[in-house]
N, C-alpha and C positions, 0 to 999 in steps of 0.2 A: 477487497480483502488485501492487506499488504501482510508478507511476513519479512522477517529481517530488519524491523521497526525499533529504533533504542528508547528512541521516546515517543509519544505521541503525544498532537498539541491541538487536538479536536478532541470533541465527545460523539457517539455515535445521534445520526439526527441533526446536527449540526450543519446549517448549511455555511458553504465555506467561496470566498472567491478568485477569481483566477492569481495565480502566482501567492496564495497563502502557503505559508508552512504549516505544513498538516504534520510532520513530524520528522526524525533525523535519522539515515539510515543506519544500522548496525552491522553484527555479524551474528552471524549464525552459527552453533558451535559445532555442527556437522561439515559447514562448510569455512571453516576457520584457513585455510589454506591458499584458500580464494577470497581477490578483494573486493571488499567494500561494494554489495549489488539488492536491489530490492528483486522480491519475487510480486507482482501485480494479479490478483483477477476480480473480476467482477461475478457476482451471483444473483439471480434471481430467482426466486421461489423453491429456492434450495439447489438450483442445477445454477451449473457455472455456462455464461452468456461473450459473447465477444463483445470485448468490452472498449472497441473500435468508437459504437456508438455515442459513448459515454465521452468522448473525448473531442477538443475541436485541435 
């Protein structure tokens, strides 16, 4: 799950390869003060997982 996403340049299911653009970060209008940052997590079966694994 990414928030702070302007655009996104995948569909969900979509397998994707290393160093693809998946999408372009935004802003967030709560956080419009603060620059330019993605929020990351990963979920599984509804609970949020470290998402450590998921990553080389």
């Amino acid at each position: 799950m990414y928030c702070g996403l302007a655009n996104v340049s995948v569909k969900k299911g979509e397998t994707v390869s290393i160093g693809q653009k998946i999408g372009t970060v935004g802003t967030v209008p709560s956080e419009v003060s603060e620059d330019s940052h993605l929020h990351f997590a990963v979920q599984k079966d509804g609970a949020f997982v470290d998402p450590a694994s998921y990553l080389q």
